[in-house]
C-alpha positions in Angstrom: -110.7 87.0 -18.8 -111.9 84.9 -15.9 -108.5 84.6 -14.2 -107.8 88.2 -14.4 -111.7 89.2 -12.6 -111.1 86.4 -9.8 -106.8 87.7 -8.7 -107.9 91.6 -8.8 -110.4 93.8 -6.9 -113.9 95.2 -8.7 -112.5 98.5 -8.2 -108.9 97.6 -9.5 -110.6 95.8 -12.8 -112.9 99.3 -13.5 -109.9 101.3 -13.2 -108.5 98.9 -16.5 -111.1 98.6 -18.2 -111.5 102.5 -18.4 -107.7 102.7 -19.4 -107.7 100.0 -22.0 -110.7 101.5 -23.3 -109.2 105.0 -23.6 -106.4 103.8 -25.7 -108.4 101.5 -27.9 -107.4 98.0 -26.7 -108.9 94.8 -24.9 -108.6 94.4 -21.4 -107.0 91.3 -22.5 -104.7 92.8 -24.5 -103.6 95.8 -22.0 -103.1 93.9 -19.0 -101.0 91.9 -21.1 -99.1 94.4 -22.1 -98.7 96.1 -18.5 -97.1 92.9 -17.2 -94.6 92.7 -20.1 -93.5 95.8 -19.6 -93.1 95.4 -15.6 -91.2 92.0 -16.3 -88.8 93.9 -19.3 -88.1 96.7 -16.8 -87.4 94.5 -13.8 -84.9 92.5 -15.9 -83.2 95.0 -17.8 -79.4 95.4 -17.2 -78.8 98.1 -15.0 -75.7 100.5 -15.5 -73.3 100.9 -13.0 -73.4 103.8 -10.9 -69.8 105.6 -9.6 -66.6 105.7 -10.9 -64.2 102.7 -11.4 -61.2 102.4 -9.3 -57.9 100.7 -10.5 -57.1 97.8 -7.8 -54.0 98.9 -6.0 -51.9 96.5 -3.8 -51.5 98.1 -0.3 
């Protein structure tokens, strides 16, 4: 728990405590979980956007 309290702000480790504590879970355990789910959706395949063009030979 030491390295979370020394990388974020007083106000920043409140703010999680509170939250962890609303939905039953260590502040351990929910920061945890927030940066799983940050790293999950900043490597999840994204779709492509647009329509696909045939190649055509000018």
């Amino acid at each position: 728990m030491a390295e979370i309290n020394t990388q974020l702000s007083p106000a920043t480790i409140e703010l999680l405590e509170r939250e962890a504590q609303r939905r039953g879970k260590t502040l351990a355990g929910f920061a945890s979980e927030l940066v799983e789910r940050e790293l999950r959706d900043r490597t999840k395949p994204k779709k492509q956007g647009g329509k696909i063009r045939p190649f055509r030979r000018p």
